[in-house]
Structures are given as structure tokens and as C-alpha cells.
C-alpha positions in Angstrom: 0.2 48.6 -26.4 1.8 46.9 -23.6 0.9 47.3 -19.9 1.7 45.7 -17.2 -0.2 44.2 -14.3 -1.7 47.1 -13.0 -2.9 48.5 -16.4 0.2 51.0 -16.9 1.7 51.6 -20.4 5.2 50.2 -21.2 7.5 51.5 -23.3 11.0 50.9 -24.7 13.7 51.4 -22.0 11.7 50.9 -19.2 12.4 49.4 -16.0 10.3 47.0 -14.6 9.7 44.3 -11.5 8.3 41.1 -11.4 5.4 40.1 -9.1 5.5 36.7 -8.8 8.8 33.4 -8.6 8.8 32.2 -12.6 10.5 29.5 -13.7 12.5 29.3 -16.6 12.1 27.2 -19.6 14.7 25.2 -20.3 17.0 26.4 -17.4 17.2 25.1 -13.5 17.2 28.3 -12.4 14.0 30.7 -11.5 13.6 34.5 -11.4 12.9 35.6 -7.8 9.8 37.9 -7.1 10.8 41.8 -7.2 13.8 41.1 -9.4 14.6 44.3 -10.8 14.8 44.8 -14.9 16.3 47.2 -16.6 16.0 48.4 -20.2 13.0 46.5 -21.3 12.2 45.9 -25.4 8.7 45.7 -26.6 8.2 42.5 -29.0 5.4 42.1 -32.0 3.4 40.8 -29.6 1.4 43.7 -27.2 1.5 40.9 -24.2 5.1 40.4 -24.2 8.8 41.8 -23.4 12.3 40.6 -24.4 14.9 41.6 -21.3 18.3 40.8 -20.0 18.5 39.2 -16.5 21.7 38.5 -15.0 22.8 35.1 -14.4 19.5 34.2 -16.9 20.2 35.6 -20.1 17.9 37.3 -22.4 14.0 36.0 -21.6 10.8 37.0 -23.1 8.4 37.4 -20.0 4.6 38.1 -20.1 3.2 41.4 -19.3 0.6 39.9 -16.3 3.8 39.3 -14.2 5.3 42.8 -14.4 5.3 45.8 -12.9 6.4 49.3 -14.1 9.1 51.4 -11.5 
């Protein structure tokens, strides 16, 4: 199962926000603190998420820096 940083379930579909600046790999740019994402996909893995973010791309970002909406 996949939660986020306060310990809540994710599921397919659901928005999240991130906690904390994270840099990109790869790119210059960096996704700001309480950047909204929409329509979230669980991976294999229960400690990560693939997600769109605009002017990004698609991203898989760790669990610890989201939080569920």
C-alpha cells in the first residue's frame, strides 16, 4: 500500500501535494513546495508514484514527500 507522509492511503486517481522543493534529475528545473498533482498512478513499488507535472513531464516521486488532498 502506498501512503503518504502523514500515513494516509493512496490510491489511483488521487490528488496529491508535495511538502518539500525537489529537484529534478536530469532537468534544471525544480518542483516548488505545495505544487498541486492531479491524477496520481501507483507503480510496483508501494513507496512510489508516476504523475504528470506541467512544464516537468511525467516524474516518479517518493511517497515521504507527499501529501494526500
Amino acid at each position: 500500500m502506498a501512503k503518504d507522509s502523514n500515513g494516509i492511503e493512496l490510491n489511483a486517481g488521487d490528488s496529491v501535494s508535495v511538502i518539500k522543493d525537489l529537484k529534478v534529475k536530469g532537468a534544471s528545473s525544480t518542483i516548488k513546495r505545495g505544487t498541486t498533482i492531479k491524477n496520481i498512478k501507483l507503480t510496483s513499488k508501494d513507496s512510489e508514484v508516476e504523475c504528470k507535472i506541467n512544464g516537468v513531464g511525467v516524474v516518479v516521486l517518493k511517497c515521504e514527500f507527499l501529501k494526500k488532498i
